[in-house]
C-alpha positions as CSV (number, residue, x, y, z in Angstrom):
1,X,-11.8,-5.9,41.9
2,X,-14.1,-7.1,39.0
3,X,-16.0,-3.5,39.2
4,X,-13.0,-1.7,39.3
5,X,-12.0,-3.5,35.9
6,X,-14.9,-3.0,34.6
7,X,-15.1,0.6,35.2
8,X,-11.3,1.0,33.8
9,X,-12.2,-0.7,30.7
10,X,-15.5,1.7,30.0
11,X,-13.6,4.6,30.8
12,X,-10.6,3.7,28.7
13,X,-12.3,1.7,25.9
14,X,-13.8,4.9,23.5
15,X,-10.1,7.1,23.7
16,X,-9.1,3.8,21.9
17,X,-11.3,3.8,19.3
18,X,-10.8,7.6,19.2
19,X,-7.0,7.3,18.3
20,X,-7.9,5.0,15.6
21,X,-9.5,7.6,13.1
22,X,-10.6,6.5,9.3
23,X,-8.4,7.5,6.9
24,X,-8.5,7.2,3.0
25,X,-5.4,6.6,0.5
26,X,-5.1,7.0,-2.8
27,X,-3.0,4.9,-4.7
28,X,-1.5,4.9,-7.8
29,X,1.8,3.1,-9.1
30,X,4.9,3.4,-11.7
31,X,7.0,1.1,-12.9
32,X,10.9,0.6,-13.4
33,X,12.0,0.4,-17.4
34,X,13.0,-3.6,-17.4
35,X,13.6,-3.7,-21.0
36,X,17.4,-4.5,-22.7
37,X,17.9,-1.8,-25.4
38,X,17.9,2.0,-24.2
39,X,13.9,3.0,-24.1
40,X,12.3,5.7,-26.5
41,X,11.2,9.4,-24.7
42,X,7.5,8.1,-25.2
43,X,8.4,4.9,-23.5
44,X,10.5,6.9,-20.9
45,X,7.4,9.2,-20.0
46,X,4.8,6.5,-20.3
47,X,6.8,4.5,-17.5
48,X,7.0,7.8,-15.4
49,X,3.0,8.3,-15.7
50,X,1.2,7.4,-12.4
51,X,-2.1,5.4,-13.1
52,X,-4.7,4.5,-10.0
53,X,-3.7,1.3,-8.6
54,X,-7.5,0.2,-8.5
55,X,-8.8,-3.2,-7.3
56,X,-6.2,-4.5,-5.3
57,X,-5.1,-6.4,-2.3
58,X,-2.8,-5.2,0.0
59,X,-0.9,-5.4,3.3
60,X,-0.7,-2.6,5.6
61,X,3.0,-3.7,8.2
62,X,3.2,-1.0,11.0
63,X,1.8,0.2,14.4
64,X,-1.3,-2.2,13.4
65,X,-0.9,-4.9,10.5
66,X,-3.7,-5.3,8.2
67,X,-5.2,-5.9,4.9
68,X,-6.8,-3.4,2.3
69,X,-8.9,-3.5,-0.6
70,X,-8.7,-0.5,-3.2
71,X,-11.9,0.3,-5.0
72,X,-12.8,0.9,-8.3
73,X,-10.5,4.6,-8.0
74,X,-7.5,2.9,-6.1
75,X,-8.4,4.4,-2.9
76,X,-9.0,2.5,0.2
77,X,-10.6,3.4,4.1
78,X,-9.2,2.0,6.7
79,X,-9.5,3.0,11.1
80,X,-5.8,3.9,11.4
81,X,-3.4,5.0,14.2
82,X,-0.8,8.0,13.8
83,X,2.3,6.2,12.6
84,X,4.2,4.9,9.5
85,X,3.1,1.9,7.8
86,X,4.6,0.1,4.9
87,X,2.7,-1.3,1.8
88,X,3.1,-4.5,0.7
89,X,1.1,-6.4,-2.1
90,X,-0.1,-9.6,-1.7
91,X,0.3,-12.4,-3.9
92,X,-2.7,-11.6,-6.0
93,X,-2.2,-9.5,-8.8
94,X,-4.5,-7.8,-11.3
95,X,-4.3,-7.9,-14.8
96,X,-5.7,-5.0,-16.1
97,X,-2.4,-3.4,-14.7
98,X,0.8,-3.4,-16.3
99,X,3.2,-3.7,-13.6
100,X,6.2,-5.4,-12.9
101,X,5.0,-7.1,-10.0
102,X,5.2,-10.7,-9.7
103,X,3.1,-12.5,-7.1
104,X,5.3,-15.8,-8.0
105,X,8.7,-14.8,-7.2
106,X,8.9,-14.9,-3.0
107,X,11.4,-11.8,-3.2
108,X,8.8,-9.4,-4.7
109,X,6.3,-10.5,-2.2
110,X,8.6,-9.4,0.7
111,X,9.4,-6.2,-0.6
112,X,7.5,-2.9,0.5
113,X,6.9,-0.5,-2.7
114,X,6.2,2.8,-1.1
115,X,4.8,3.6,2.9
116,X,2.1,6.2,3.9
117,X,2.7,8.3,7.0
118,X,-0.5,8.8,9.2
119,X,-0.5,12.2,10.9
120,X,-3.0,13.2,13.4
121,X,-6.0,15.1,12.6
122,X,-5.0,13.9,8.5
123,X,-7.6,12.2,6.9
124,X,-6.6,11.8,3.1
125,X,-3.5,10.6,1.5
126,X,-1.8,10.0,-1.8
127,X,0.8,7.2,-2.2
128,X,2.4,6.3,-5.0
129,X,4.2,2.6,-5.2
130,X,6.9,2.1,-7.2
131,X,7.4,-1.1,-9.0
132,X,11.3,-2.2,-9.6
133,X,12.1,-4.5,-12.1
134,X,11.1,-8.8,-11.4
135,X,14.0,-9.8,-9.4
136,X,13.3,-13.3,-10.0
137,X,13.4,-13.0,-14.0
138,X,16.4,-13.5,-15.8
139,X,18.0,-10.6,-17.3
140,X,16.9,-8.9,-20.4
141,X,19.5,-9.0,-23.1
């Protein structure tokens, strides 16, 4: 019975690494206007401007949970299955960003701000996470 196992497991073992194939995402990120008065065209199309989302942690929520790192371009590699997976970010936060993320306000940190769909035979992706406005801060006059 312990051969038999044994067997199964060398047999199956590889089509499971083989289902997992590396995949690399891009990331970049927007942000929601969060001021109080009615924002200039410039500050309009500045907000809508997607900028690489580089040296971050996230977390990966879907067929396999995980954590990422982008690099210095806001991409990260990771062995992924086909499937959906939400992006989270975790309660670090970089400053060179300008974001509306707040790593201290428990509501932010449970909310997913975008999700990148793994397809078979797909290697490269490009997500783009939207930041909403802090909904732990008090509201802009």
């Amino acid at each position: 019975m312990k051969k038999l196992f044994t067997l199964a497991l060398l047999i199956l073992a590889p089509y499971t690494f083989l289902a997992q194939k590396k995949v690399r995402v891009h990331l970049t990120y927007t942000n929601s206007y969060c001021g109080g008065a009615r924002p200039t065209p410039e500050i309009e199309e500045d907000i809508k401007t997607k900028r690489n989302l580089h040296d971050v942690h996230l977390v990966l929520k879907g067929k396999k949970h995980c954590k990422a790192f982008t690099d210095s371009t806001g991409a990260f590699t990771l062995p992924l299955k086909p499937g959906k997976y939400k992006i989270y970010k975790s309660y670090h936060k970089n400053e060179a960003h300008y974001t509306n993320y707040n790593p201290g306000c428990q509501k932010m940190r449970e909310m997913s701000f975008g999700e990148v769909i793994i397809e078979k035979g797909k290697t490269d992706y490009e997500v783009n996470l939207h930041f909403p406005c802090d909904p732990c801060a008090l509201p802009k006059p």
